[in-house]
C-alpha positions in Angstrom: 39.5 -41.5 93.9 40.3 -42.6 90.5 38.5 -45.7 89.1 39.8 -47.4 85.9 39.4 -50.8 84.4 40.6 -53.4 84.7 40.6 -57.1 84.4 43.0 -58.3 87.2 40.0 -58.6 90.0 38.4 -61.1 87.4 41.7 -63.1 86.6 42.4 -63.5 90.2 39.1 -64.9 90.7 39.4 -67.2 87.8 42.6 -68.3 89.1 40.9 -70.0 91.7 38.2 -71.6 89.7 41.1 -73.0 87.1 43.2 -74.5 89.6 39.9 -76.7 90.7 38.6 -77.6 87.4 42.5 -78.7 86.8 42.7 -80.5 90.4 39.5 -82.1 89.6 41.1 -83.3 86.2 44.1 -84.7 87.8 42.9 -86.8 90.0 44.0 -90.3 89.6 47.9 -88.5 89.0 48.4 -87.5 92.7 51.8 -84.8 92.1 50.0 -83.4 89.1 46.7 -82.9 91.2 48.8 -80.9 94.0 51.1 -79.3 91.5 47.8 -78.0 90.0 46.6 -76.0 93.1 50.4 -75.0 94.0 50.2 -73.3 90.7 47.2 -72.1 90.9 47.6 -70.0 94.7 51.0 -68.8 93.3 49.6 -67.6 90.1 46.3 -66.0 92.2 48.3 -64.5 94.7 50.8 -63.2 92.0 47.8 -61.2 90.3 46.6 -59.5 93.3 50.4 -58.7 94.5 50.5 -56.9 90.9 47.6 -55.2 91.5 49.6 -53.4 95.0 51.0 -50.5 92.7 47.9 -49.6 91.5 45.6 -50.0 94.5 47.5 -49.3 97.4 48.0 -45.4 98.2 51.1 -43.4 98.1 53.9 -44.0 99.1 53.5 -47.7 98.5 50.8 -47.3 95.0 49.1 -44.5 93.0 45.7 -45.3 95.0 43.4 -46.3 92.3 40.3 -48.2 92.4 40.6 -51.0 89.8 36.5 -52.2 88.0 35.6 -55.6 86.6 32.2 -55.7 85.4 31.0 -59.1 84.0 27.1 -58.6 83.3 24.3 -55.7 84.3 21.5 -57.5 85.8 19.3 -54.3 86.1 19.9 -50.9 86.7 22.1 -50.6 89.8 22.3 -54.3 89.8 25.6 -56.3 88.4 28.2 -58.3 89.1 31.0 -56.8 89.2 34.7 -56.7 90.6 36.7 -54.3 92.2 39.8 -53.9 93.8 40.3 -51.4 96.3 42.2 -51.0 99.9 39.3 -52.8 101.6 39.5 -55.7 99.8 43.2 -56.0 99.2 43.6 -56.4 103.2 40.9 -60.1 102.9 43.1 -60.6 99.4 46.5 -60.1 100.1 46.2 -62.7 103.3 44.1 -65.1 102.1 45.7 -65.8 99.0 49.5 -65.8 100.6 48.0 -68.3 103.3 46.5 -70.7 100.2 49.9 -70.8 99.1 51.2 -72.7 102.3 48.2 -74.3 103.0 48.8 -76.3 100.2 52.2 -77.8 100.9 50.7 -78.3 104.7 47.5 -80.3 103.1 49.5 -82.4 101.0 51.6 -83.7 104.3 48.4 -83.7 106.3 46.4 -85.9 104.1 49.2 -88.2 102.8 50.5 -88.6 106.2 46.8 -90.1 107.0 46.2 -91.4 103.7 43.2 -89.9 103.7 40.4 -90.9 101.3 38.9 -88.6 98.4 42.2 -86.2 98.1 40.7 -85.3 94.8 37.2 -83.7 95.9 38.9 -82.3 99.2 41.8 -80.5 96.7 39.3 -79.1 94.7 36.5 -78.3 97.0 39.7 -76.3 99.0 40.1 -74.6 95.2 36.8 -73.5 94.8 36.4 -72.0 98.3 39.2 -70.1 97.6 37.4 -69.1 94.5 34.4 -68.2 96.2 36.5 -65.9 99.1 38.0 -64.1 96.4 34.7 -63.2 94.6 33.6 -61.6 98.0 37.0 -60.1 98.4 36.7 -58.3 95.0 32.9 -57.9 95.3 31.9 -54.2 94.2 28.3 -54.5 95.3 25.8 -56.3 98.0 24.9 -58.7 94.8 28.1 -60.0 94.5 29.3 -60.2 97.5 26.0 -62.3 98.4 26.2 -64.4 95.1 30.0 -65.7 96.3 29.2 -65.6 100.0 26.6 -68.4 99.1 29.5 -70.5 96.3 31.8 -70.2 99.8 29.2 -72.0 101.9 28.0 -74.9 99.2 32.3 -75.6 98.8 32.7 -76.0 102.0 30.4 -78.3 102.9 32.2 -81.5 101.5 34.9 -80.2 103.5 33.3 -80.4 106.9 31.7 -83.7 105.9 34.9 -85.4 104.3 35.2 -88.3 107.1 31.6 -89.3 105.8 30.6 -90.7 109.2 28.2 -89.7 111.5 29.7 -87.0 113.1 31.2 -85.8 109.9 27.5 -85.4 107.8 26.1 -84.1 111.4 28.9 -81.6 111.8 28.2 -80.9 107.8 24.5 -80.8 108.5 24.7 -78.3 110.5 27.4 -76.1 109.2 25.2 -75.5 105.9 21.6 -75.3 107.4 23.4 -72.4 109.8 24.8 -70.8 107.0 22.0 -70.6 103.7 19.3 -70.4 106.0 20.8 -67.1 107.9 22.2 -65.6 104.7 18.7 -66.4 102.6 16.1 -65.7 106.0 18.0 -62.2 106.5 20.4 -60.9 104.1 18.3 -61.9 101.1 15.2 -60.0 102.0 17.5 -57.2 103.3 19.2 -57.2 100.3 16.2 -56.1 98.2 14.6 -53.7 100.9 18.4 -51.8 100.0 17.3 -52.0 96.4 14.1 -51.2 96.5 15.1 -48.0 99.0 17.9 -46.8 97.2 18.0 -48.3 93.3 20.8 -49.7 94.1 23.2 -52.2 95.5 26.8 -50.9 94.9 28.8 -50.1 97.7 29.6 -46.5 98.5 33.2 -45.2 97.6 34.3 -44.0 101.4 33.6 -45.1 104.9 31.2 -42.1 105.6 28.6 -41.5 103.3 26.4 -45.0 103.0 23.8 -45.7 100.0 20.9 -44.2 102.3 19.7 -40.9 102.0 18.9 -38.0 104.5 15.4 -39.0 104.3 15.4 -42.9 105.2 13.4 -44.2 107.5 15.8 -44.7 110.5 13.8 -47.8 111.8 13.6 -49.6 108.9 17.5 -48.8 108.5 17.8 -50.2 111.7 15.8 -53.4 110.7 18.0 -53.7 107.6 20.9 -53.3 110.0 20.3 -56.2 112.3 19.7 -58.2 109.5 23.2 -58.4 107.9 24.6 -58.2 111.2 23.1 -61.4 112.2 22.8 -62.6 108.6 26.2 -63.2 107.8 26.7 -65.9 110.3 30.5 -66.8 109.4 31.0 -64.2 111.2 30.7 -66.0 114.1 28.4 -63.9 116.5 26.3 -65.8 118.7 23.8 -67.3 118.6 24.4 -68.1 115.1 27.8 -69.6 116.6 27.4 -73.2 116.8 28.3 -74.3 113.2 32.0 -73.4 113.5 32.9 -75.6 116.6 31.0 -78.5 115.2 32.8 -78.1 112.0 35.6 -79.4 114.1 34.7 -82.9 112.4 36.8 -81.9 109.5 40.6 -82.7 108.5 42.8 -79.7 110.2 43.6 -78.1 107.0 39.8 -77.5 106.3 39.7 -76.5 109.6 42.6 -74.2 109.2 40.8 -72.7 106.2 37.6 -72.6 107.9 39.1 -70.3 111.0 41.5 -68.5 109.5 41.3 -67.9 105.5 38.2 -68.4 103.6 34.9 -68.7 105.9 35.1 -66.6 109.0 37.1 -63.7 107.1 34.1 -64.2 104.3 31.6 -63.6 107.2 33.6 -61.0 109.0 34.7 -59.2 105.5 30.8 -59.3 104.4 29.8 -57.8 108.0 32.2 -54.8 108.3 31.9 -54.1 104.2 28.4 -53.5 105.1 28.8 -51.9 108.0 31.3 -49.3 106.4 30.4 -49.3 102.8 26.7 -49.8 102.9 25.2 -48.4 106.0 28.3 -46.3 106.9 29.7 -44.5 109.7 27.6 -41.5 109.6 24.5 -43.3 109.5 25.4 -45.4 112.1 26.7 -42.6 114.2 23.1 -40.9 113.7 21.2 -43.9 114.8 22.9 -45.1 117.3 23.9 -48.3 116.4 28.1 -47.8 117.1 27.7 -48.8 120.5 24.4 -51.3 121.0 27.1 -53.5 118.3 30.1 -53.0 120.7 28.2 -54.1 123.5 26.2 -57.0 121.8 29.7 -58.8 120.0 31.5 -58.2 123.5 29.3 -60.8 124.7 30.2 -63.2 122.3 33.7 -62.3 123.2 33.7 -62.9 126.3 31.0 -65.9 126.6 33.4 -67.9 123.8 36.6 -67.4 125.5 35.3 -68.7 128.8 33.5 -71.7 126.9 37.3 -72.3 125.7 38.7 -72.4 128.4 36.2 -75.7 129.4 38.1 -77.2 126.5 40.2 -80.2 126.7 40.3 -81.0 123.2 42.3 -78.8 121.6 40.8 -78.2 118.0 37.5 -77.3 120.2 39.7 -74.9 122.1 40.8 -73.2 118.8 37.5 -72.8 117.6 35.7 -71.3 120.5 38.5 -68.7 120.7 37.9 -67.8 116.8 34.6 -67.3 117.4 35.9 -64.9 119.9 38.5 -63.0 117.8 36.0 -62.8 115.1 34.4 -60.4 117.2 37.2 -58.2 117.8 36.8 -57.1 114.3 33.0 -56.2 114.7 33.8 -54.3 118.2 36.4 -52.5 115.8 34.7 -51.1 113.6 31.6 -50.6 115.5 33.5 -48.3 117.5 33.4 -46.2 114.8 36.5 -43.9 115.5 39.2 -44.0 113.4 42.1 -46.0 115.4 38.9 -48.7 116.3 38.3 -49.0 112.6 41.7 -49.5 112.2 42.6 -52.0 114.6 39.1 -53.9 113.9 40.4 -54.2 110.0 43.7 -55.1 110.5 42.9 -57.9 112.8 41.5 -59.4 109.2 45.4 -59.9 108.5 46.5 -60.4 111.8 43.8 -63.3 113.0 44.4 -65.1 110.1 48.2 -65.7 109.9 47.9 -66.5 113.6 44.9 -68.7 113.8 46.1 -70.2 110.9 49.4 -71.4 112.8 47.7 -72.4 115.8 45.5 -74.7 113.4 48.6 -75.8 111.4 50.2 -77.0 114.8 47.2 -78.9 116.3 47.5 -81.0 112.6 50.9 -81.8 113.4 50.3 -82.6 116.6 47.9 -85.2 115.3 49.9 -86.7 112.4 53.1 -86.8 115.1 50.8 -88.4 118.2 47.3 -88.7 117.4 46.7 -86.9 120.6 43.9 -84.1 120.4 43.4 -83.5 124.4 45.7 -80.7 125.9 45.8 -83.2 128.8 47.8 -85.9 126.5 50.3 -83.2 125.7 52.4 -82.6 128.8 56.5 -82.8 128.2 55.6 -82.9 124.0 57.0 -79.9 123.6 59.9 -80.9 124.4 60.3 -83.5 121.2 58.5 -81.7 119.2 60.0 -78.4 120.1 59.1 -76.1 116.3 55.4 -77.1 116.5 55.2 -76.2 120.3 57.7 -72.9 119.9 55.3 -72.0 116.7 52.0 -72.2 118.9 53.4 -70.3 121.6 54.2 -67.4 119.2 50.2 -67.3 117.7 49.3 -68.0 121.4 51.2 -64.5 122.1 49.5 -63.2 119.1 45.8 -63.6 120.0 46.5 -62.7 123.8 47.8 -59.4 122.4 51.4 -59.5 123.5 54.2 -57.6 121.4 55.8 -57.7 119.6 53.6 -60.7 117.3 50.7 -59.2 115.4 48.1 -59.2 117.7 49.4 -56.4 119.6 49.0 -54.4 116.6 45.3 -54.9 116.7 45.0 -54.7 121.2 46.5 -51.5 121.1 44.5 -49.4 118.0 41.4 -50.7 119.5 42.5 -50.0 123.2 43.1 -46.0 121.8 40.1 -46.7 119.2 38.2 -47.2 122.8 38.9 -44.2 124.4 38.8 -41.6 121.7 34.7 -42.6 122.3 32.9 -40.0 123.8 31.0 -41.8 126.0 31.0 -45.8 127.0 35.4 -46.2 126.7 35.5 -47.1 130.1 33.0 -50.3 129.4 34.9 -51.1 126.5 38.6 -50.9 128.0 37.1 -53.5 130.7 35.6 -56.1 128.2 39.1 -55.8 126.2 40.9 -56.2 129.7 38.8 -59.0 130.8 39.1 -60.9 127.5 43.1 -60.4 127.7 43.3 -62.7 130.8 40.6 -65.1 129.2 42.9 -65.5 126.2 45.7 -66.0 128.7 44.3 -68.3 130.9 43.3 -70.7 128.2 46.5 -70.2 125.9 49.3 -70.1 128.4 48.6 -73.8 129.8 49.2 -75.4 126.4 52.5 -74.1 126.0 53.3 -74.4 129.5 52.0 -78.3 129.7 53.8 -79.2 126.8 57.1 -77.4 127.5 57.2 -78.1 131.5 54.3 -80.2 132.1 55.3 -84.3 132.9 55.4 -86.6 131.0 52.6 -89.4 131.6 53.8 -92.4 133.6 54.4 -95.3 131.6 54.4 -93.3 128.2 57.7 -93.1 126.3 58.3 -90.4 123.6 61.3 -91.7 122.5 59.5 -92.9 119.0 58.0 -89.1 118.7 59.2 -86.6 116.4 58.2 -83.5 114.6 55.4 -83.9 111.4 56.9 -84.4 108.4 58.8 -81.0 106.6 56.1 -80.2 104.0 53.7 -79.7 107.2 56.4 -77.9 109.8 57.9 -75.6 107.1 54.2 -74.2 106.4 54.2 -73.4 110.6 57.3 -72.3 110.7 56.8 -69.7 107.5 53.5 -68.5 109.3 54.0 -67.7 112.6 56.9 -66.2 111.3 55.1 -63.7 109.4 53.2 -63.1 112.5 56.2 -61.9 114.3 57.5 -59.7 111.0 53.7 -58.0 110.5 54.1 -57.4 114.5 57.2 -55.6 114.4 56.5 -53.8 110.9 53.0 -53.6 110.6 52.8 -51.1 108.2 52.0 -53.1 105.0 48.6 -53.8 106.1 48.0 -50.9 107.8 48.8 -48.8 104.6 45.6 -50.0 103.2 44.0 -50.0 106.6 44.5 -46.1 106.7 43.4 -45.8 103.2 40.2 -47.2 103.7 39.8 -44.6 106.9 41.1 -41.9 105.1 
C-alpha cells in the first residue's frame, strides 16, 4: 500500500467548517446564507471526488493511501487524516447527499417559514463537518474527537421546534450519545493505548493493533465497549434516541437517518471492528457470530416495533434502526461477501433512507398529514413523491434491481460461506425480508389504491414545491443506477477486503 501526503483529507474537512462560519455570517441575507452551504457541499464533495484517482484501486485509481497529519499529541497519539477505500465509501455518499439536501432544506423550511434558518443552516454545516472528520479519521483519537463535534451539532437540530417535545426529544438524543461514547469508548480508548502504544488504525482488515499475546478477555471487554459505545449506531438498547429525535424538521431528520449520525455511529463501529480489533482476532475469539446474533435482534425487534407505526416519520426511524444493523451483521460475519455487503449498505442505506425521509417532508409541506392512515388515494395527486417512496421502499426490502438488493444478496452468500450458524442467519435475513415488506408495502399501496377519506377533497393538493421534489427525484434515482451498476461502491468495498 503506498501512503503519501497529502492535504485534500484536511481541505475537505475544512470545507465543511467554512461553509458554517460563512452561513453563520450571512444570516440576516437569506440567498447568500443558502448560496453559502450550496457552495460549500459542492466544493467538499468536489475535493473528495478528486481524491478518487488517487485512492480508489485499479482500474478506477492507483490505490494510494492519502495522510493529513495536523498535530502529535504523544507518541502514537495524533490527529490526523486519511483517506483510504474505507472512508471514501462514508465520504463519497455523504457529501453527494449534502449537496441535495440543501436545495430540499431550503423548500422545507421556507415552505414552513420556519424560525432560526440561520442556526439550523449552520448547525447542518458543522455536522457535516464533524462526519467528515470521522470519515477521514486515521486513528481511534480522531475518530472519537469528531464523533463527539457530530453529537454537540446535532443537538440544536433535534431541539429546533424549542417546545417541549423538541428540548425532551434533544434531551435525550445527547445524554444517549456523550454519555455512551465517554462511559465506554473513552475508557476503552485508553486501555487500547495503554495495551498497544497506540491508537492508529491498522492498514488491512486482518491484522488488528493487538498482539499475539493480549489478553483475550480484556480484548473482549474492550470489544463490547465500542460495540455498545458508539450508540449512533443504533443497536438496542442504546436505540431510543433516534426515534425520539423524530421531533426535528425532516431534513435534520433526513440527515440524522441517512447521512451524518447513524453512518457516524455505524462507520465508527465497523472501522473498529475491521481496523482495530480485526478479523483475525475476532475470528480467534469468537466474537463473529455472538455479534451476528446479538444485532439480529435489534433487526428484527425494530422492524416489528415499525410495523405498530401509524405515524410515518416513526415508521422510518424504527426501520433505520433496523437497517443499521444490517451493516454490523455484515461485517460481523466476517467472510468476505458479508463484509462486503455489510459496507456497501453504508452507500446504499443512505441514498435510500434519505429518499424515504425526503418524501415524508413533502408529504407534510403538501398535506400536513404525518399518519399512513391520512394518506389513502394521495398518491394519486401526488404521484413523484409516492412513485419515489415506492422505489426506496423496494430498496430496503431488498428487491432488484434498486440498491438494496445489492447489499440482501452479498450478505445472503456472505451467510452461507460461514462454517457453522448460515442456516440461523439465512432465517433472521428471511424473516426481516417480510417484516420490511409488511410494513413498506401498505404505504405505497394506501396511497396509490387505498380510498380516499369521505368528505375530504384533494382537489387543492399538489406535489411540494420543485426545489424539494427534484432532490427525491435525483435520489431515489441514484438508488436505482447504484442497483443496476453497483460497481462504483463496490470497487472500494473490495479494496478494503482485499
Amino acid at each position: 500500500m503506498d501512503i503519501i501526503a497529502s492535504s485534500k483529507p484536511l481541505l475537505a474537512v475544512l470545507a465543511a467548517l467554512t461553509g458554517s462560519i460563512l452561513v453563520a455570517l450571512s444570516g440576516k441575507k437569506p440567498n447568500v446564507r443558502e448560496s453559502w452551504s450550496a457552495i460549500a457541499a459542492v466544493t467538499m464533495f468536489g475535493i473528495i471526488a478528486s481524491m478518487i484517482p488517487d485512492v480508489a484501486p485499479a482500474p478506477l485509481g492507483q490505490g494510494k493511501t492519502l495522510v493529513c497529519q495536523i498535530f502529535k499529541v504523544l507518541p502514537g497519539l495524533s490527529v490526523t487524516f486519511r483517506a483510504d477505500a474505507f472512508s471514501m465509501i462514508f465520504a463519497v455518499a455523504a457529501s453527494f447527499l449534502w449537496i441535495i439536501a440543501v436545495f430540499y432544506s431550503a423548500g422545507y423550511m421556507r415552505g414552513l417559514h420556519e424560525h432560526a434558518q440561520t442556526r439550523f443552516n449552520t448547525c447542518f454545516a458543522l455536522a457535516l463537518f464533524g462526519a467528515a472528520g470521522v470519515a477521514f479519521a486515521d486513528n481511534l483519537f480522531t475518530m472519537y474527537l469528531f464523533y463527539e463535534i457530530v453529537s454537540v451539532c446535532t443537538y440544536p437540530l433535534v431541539a429546533h421546534h424549542q417546545d417541549e417535545e423538541g428540548y425532551e426529544g434533544g434531551k435525550k438524543y445527547i445524554l444517549y450519545l456523550t454519555t455512551t461514547a465517554k462511559g465506554l469508548v473513552l475508557p476503552a480508548m485508553i486501555l487500547i493505548y495503554v495495551m498497544t502504544g497506540t491508537l492508529d488504525f491498522a492498514h488491512d482488515i486482518h491484522q488488528g493493533v493487538f498482539g499475539a499475546g493480549a489478553n483475550g478477555t480484556l480484548v473482549t471487554i474492550l470489544y463490547v465497549c465500542c460495540l455498545l459505545g458508539f450508540a449512533k449506531n443504533g443497536v438496542m438498547p442504546f436505540h431510543n434516541w433516534l426515534p425520539s429525535a423524530m421531533v426535528a424538521p425532516t431534513p435534520v431528520s433526513a440527515l440524522l437517518h441517512a447521512v451524518a449520525v447513524v453512518k457516524v455511529g455505524v462507520f465508527c463501529t465497523t472501522r473498529v471492528m475491521l481496523y482495530v480489533f480485526g478479523v483475525d482476532t475476532m475470528q480467534a475469539l469468537n466474537l463473529g457470530v455472538p455479534t451476528a446474533y446479538f444485532v439480529s435482534f435489534t433487526i428484527l425487534t425494530a422492524s416489528v416495533i415499525a410495523l405498530s407505526k401509524d405515524n410515518l416519520k416513526a415508521r422510518l426511524a424504527y426501520s433505520t434502526v433496523s437497517q443499521l444493523s444490517y451493516i454490523i451483521l455484515g461485517v460481523s460475519l466476517l467472510t468476505i461477501d458479508g463484509i462486503q455487503g455489510g459496507l456497501v449498505h453504508i452507500a446504499n442505506h443512505a441514498f435510500s433512507k434519505i429518499t424515504l425521509f425526503f418524501c415524508a417532508g413533502a408529504i407534510y409541506v403538501a398535506t400536513h398529514k404525518k399518519s399512513i392512515s391520512e394518506m389513502s388515494g394521495l398518491g394519486r395527486t401526488m404521484p413523484f413523491t409516492f412513485a419515489a417512496f415506492a422505489i426506496a421502499s423496494l430498496s430496503m426490502i431488498g428487491a432488484p434491481p434498486v440498491a438494496g438488493f445489492v447489499t440482501k444478496w452479498k450478505l445472503l452468500v456472505g451467510a452461507m460461506e460461514m462454517p457453522a450458524h448460515s442456516m440461523g442467519i439465512l432465517l433472521i435475513l428471511l424473516a426481516s425480508t417480510l417484516l420490511n415488506v409488511a410494513y413498506f408495502a401498505p404505504v405505497t399501496y394506501r396511497a396509490f389504491f387505498g380510498r380516499r377519506p369521505a368528505g375530504e377533497a384533494y382537489e387543492g393538493i399538489k406535489e411540494a414545491p420543485l426545489s424539494m421534489v427534484i432532490p427525491i427525484m435525483i435520489a431515489a434515482v441514484i438508488s436505482v443506477v447504484i442497483g443496476i451498476y453497483p460497481d462504483f461502491f463496490m470497487t472500494f468495498v473490495k479494496a478494503v477486503t482485499g
